[in-house]
TORVEXFI-407863 format. One line per field, with one value per residue (C-alpha): x, y, z; residue in three letters; residue number from 0. Coordinates in pm, whole numbers, plus 32768, in hexadecimal, padded with zeros to 4 digits. Layout:
px (X | ...)
py (Y | ...)
pz (Z | ...)
resn (ALA | ...)
resi (NUM | ...)
This chain:
px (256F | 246B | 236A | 2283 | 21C5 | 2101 | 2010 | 1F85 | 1E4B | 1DA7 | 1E48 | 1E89 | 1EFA | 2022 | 2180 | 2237 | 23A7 | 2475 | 2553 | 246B | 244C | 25E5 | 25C9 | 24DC | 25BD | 2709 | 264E | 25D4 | 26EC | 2809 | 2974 | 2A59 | 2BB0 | 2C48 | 2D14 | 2C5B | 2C8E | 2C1A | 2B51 | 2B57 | 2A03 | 2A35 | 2A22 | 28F6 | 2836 | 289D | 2801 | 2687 | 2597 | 24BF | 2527 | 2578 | 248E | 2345 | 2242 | 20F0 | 2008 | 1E5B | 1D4D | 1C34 | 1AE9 | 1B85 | 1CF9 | 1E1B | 1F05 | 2096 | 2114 | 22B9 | 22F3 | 2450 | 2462 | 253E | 24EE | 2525 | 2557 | 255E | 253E | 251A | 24F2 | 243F | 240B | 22FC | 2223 | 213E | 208F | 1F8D | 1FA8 | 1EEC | 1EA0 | 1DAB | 1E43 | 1EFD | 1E65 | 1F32 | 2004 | 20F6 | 21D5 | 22DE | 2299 | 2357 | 2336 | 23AD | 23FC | 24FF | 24A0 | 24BE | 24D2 | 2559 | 243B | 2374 | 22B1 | 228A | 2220 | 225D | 23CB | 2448 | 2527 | 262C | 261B | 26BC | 268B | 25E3 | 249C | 24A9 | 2385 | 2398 | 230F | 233C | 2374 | 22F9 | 226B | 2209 | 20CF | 2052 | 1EFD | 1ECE | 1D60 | 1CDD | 1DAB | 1F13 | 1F18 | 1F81 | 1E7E | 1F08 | 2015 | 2040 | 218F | 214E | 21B6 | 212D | 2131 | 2186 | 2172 | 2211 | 21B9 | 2181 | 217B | 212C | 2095 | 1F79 | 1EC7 | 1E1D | 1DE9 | 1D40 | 1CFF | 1CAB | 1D2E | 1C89 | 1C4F | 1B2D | 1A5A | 19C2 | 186E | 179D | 1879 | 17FB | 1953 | 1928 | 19EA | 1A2B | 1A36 | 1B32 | 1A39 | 1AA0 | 1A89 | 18F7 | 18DA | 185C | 18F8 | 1A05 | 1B3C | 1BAD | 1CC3 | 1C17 | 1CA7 | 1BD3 | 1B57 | 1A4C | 18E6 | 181F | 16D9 | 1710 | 1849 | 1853 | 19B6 | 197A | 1A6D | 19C4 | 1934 | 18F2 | 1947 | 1A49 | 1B9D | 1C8E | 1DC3 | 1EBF | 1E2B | 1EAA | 203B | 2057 | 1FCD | 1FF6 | 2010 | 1FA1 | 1E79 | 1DBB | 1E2E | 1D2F | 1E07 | 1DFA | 1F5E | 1FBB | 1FF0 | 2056 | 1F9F | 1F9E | 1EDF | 1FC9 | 1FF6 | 2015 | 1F5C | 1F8C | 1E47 | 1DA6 | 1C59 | 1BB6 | 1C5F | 1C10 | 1D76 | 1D5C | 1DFB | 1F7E | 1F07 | 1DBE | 1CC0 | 1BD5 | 1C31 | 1C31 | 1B8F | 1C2B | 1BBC | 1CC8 | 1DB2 | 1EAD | 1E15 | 1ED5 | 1E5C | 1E94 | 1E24 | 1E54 | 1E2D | 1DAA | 1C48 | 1C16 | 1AEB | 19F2 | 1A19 | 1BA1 | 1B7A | 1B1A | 1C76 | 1D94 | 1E76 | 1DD1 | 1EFD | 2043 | 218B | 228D | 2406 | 247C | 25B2 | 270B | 2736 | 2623 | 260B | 24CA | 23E7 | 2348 | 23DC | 24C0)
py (94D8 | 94B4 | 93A9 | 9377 | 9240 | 9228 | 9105 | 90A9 | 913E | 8FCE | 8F3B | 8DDA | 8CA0 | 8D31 | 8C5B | 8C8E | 8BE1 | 8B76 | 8CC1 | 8D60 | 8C8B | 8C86 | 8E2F | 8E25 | 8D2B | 8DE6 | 8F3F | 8EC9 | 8DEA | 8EB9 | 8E4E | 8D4E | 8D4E | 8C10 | 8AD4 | 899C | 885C | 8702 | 86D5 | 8594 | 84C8 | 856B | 86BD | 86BC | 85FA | 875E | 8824 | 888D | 89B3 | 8A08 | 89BF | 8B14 | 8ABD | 8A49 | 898F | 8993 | 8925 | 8935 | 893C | 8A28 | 8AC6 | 89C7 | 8A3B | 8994 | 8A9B | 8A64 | 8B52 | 8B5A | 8C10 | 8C7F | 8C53 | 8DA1 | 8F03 | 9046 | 91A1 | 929C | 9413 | 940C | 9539 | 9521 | 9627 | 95A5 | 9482 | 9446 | 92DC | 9242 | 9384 | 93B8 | 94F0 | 953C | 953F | 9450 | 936B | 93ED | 9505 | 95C5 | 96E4 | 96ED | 959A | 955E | 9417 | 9476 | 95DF | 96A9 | 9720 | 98D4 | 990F | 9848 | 97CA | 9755 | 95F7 | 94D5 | 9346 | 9379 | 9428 | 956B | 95F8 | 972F | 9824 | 97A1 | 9624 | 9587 | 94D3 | 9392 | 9309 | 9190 | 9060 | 8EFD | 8D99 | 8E31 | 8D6B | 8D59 | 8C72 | 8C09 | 8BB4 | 8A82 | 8A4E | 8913 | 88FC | 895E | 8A78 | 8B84 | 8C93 | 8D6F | 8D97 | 8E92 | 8F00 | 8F3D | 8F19 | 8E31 | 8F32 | 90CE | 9205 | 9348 | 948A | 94A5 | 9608 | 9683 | 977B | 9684 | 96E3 | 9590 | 9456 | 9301 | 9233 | 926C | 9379 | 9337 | 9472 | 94B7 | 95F8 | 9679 | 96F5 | 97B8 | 96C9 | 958E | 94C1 | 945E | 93D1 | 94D1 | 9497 | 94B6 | 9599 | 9626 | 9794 | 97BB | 9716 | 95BB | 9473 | 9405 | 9344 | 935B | 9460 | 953D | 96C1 | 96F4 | 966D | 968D | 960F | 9582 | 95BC | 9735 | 978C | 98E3 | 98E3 | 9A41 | 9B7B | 9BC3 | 9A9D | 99D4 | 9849 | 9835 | 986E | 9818 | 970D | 980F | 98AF | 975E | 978B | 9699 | 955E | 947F | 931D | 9220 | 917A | 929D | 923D | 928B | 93B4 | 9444 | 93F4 | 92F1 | 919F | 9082 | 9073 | 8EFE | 8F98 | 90A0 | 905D | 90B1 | 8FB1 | 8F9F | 8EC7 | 8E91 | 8E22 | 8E46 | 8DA3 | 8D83 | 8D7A | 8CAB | 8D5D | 8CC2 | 8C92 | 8BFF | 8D17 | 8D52 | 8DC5 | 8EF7 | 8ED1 | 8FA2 | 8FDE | 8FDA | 90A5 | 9151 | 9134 | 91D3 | 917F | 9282 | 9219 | 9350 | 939A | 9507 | 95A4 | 9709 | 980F | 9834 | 99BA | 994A | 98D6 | 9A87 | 9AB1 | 9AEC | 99B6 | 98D5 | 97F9 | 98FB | 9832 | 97BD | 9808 | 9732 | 97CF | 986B | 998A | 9A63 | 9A81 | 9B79 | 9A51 | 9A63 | 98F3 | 996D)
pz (EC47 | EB47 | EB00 | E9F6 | E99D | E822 | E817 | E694 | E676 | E63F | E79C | E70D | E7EC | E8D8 | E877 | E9AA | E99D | EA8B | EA5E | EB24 | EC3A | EC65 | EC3B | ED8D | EE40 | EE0B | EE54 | EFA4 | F02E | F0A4 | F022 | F0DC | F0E9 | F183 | F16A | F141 | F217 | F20E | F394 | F43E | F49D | F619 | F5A2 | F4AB | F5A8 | F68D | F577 | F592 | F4C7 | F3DA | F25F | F1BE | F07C | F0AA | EF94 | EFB7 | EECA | EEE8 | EE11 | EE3E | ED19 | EC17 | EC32 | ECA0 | ED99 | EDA4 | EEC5 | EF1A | F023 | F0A8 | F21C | F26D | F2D3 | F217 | F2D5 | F1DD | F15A | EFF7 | EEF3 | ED9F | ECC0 | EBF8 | EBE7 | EAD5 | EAB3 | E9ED | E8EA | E788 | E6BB | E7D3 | E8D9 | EA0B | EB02 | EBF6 | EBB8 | ECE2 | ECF6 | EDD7 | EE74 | EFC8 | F0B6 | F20D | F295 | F32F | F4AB | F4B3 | F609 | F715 | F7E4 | F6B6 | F705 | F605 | F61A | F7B2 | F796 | F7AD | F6D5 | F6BC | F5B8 | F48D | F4EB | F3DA | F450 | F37A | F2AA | F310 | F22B | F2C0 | F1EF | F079 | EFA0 | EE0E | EDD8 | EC6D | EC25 | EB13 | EA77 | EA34 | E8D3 | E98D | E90D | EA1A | EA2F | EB27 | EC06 | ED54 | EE3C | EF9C | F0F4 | F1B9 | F2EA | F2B3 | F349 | F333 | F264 | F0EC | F061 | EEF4 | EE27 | EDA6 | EC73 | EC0A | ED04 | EC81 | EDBD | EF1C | F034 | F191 | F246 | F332 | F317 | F47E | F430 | F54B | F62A | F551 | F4B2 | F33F | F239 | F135 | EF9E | EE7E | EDD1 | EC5D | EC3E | EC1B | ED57 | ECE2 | ED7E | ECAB | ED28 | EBA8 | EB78 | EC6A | ECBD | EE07 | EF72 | F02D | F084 | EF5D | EFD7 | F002 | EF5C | EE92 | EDEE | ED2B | EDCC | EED0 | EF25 | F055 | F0D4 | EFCD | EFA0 | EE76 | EEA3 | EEBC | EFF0 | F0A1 | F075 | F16B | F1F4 | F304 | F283 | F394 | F465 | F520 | F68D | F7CC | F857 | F6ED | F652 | F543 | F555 | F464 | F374 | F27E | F142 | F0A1 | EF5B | EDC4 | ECB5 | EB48 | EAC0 | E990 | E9F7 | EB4C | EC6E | EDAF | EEBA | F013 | F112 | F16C | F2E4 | F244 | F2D0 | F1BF | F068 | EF74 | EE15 | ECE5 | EBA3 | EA55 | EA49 | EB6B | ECC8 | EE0D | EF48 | F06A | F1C9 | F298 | F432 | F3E3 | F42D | F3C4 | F446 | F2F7 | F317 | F2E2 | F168 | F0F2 | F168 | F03E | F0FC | F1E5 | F23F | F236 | F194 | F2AA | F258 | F11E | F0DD | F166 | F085 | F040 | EEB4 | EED5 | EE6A | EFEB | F049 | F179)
resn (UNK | UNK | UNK | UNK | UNK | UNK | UNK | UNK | UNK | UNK | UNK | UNK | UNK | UNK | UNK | UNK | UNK | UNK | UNK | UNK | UNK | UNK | UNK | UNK | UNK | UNK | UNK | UNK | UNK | UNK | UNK | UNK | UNK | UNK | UNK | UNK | UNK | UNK | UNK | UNK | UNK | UNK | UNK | UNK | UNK | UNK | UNK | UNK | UNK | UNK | UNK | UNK | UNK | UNK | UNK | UNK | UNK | UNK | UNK | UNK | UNK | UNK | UNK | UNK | UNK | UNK | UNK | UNK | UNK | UNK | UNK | UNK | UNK | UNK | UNK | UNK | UNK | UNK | UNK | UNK | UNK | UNK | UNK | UNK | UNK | UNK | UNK | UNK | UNK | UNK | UNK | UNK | UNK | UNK | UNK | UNK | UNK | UNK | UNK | UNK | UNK | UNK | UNK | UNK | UNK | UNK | UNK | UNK | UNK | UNK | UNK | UNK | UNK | UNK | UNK | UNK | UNK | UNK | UNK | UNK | UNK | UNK | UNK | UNK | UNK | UNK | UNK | UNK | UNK | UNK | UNK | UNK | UNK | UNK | UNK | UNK | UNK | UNK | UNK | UNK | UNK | UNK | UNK | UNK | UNK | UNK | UNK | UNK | UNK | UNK | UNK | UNK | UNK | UNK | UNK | UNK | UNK | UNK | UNK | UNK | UNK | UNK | UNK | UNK | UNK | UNK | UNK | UNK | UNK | UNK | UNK | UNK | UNK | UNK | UNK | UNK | UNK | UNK | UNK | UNK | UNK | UNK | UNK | UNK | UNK | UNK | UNK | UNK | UNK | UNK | UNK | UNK | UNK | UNK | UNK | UNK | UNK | UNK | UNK | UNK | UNK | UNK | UNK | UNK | UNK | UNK | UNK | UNK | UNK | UNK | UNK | UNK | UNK | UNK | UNK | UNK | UNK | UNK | UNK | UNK | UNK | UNK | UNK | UNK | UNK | UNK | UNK | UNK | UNK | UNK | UNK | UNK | UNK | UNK | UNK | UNK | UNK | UNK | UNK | UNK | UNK | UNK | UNK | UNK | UNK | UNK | UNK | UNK | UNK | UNK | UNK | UNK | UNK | UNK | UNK | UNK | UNK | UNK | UNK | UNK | UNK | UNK | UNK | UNK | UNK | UNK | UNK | UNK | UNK | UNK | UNK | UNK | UNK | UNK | UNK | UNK | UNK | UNK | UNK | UNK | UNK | UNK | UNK | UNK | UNK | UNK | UNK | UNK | UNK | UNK | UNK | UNK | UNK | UNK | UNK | UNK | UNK | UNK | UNK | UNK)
resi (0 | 1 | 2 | 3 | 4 | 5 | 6 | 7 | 8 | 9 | 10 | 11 | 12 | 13 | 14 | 15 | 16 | 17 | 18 | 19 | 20 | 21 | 22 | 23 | 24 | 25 | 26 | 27 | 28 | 29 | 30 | 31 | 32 | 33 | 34 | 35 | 36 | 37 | 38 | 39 | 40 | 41 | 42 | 43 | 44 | 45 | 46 | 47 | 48 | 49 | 50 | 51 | 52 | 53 | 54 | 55 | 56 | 57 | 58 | 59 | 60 | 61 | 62 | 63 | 64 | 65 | 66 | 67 | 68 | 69 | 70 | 71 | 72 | 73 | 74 | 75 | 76 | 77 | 78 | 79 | 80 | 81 | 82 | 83 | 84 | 85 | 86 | 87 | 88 | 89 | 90 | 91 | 92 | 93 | 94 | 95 | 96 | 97 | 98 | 99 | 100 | 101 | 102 | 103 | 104 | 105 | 106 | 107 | 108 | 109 | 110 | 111 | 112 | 113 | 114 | 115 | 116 | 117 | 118 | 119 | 120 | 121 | 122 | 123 | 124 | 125 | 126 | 127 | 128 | 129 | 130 | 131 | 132 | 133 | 134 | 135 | 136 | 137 | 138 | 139 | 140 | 141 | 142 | 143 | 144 | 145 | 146 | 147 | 148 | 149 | 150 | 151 | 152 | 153 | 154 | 155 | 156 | 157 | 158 | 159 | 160 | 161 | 162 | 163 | 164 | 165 | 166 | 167 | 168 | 169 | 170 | 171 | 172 | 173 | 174 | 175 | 176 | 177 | 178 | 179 | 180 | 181 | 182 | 183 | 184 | 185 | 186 | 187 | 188 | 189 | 190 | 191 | 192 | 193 | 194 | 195 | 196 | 197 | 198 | 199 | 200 | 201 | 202 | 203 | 204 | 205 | 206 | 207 | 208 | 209 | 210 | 211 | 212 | 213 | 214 | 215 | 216 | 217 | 218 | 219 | 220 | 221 | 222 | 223 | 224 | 225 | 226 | 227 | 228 | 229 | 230 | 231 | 232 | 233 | 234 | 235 | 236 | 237 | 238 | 239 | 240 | 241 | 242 | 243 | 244 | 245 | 246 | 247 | 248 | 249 | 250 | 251 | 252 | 253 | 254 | 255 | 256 | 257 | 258 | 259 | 260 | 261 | 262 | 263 | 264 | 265 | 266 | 267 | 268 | 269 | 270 | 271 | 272 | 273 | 274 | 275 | 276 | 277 | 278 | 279 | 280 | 281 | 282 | 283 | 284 | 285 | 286 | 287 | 288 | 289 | 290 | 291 | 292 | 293 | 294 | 295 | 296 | 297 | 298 | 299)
């Protein structure tokens, strides 16, 4: 599968139609085969849950927020060859090789999320009641508009070559934990199509160099809420943005918020930390198993 995404160069007001609303129901309810039939006032009163589409609508910095949300759960490993989003003559916000959700386990024995799994068993990335929220400005005019899952977790691997937005991964220091950077390729801070990751204060992201590493090194990351005993947990803040002017996105759960600037953002919480002597090696996060046939490309 192959993605690619052209904004105009002068971003004007997003039209988004109701065509694309009905394209993210159908793709995340599964289909139904049965026979309808009328229930009497006994049984519906016998019937109880959660509706399976959700509206919320809040207002927040001067914009108006419309958020459906489809109350179901999606266990799933998904191949893409490339994604490209957010592209001009320069370049791609975000732009992936080989993109997988999900992973296949090798060996049998291999631990995930709490389970264990047999070699061949494919260790599922899970996303739980998705959503696609719009943001309005004061003018209706929708500005912006992200697709996310209001809980994750699971792997994402990728051969990334340009990431606008955020990737949460701690850096141990001398024993000290610290966030680390989307740094472009001189080493300066720069969550704008950056190539490299490190620590902005000390980054050096020539050959050679030391407290960086590029995007590629990380072939694959652990989506999810860094747990106490180290693993992943949900996480409610994985998403992908299309914007044309800044916007700042609430949290689903409504714990804090993440602003992003115009363009393509893709926010990656992650559960790793990585050793700073770990980001001079060639791949600091080897690629799990994506694939049942080895094609040579080094997904098996």
């Amino acid at each position: 599968m192959t993605t690619a995404i052209h904004p105009s160069a002068a971003r004007p007001p997003m039209r988004i139609t109701g065509s694309v609303i009905g394209l993210f129901l159908i793709a995340c309810v599964p289909a139904v085969n049965a026979e309808m039939k009328p229930m009497s006032d006994q049984e519906m009163g016998d019937v109880t849950g959660q509706s399976m589409l959700a509206l919320d609508v809040t207002e927040s910095g001067g914009k108006d927020f419309t958020r459906y949300t489809v109350g179901a759960e999606a266990d799933f490993q998904m191949n893409m060859e490339e994604l490209a989003v957010g592209e001009t003559a320069n370049g791609a916000d975000v732009a992936v090789d080989h993109l997988s959700f999900g992973h296949i386990a090798r060996q049998a024995g291999d631990q995930f999320d709490g389970n264990n799994y047999s070699a061949g068993d494919i260790v599922p990335f899970i996303g739980r009641d998705p959503y696609l929220e719009l943001a309005d400005d004061q003018n209706g005019d929708v500005v912006g508009f992200r697709v996310g899952f209001t809980e994750s977790r699971g792997t994402l691997s990728g051969d990334i070559s340009s990431l606008t937005g955020r990737l949460g991964i701690d850096i141990v220091d001398g024993g000290t934990t610290k966030q680390g950077q989307l740094l472009q390729d001189d080493g300066t801070a720069n969550n704008q199509r950056a190539t490299h990751y490190g620590l902005a204060d000390s980054a050096d992201c020539s050959p050679g160099g030391s407290g960086c590493a590029p995007l590629s090194a990380f072939e694959t990351l652990e989506v999810g809420e860094r747990k106490s005993d180290g693993g992943a947990g949900f996480t409610n803040n994985f998403f992908i943005s299309f914007q044309n002017e800044a916007v700042e996105w609430n949290s689903p759960e409504g714990q804090g918020s993440v602003q992003t600037d115009a363009g393509v953002f893709l926010n990656i919480p992650t559960a790793m930390r990585v050793e700073l002597q770990e980001l001079e090696k060639d791949v600091v996060s080897p690629r799990s198993r994506t694939e049942y046939i080895d094609r040579g490309e080094g997904l098996f």
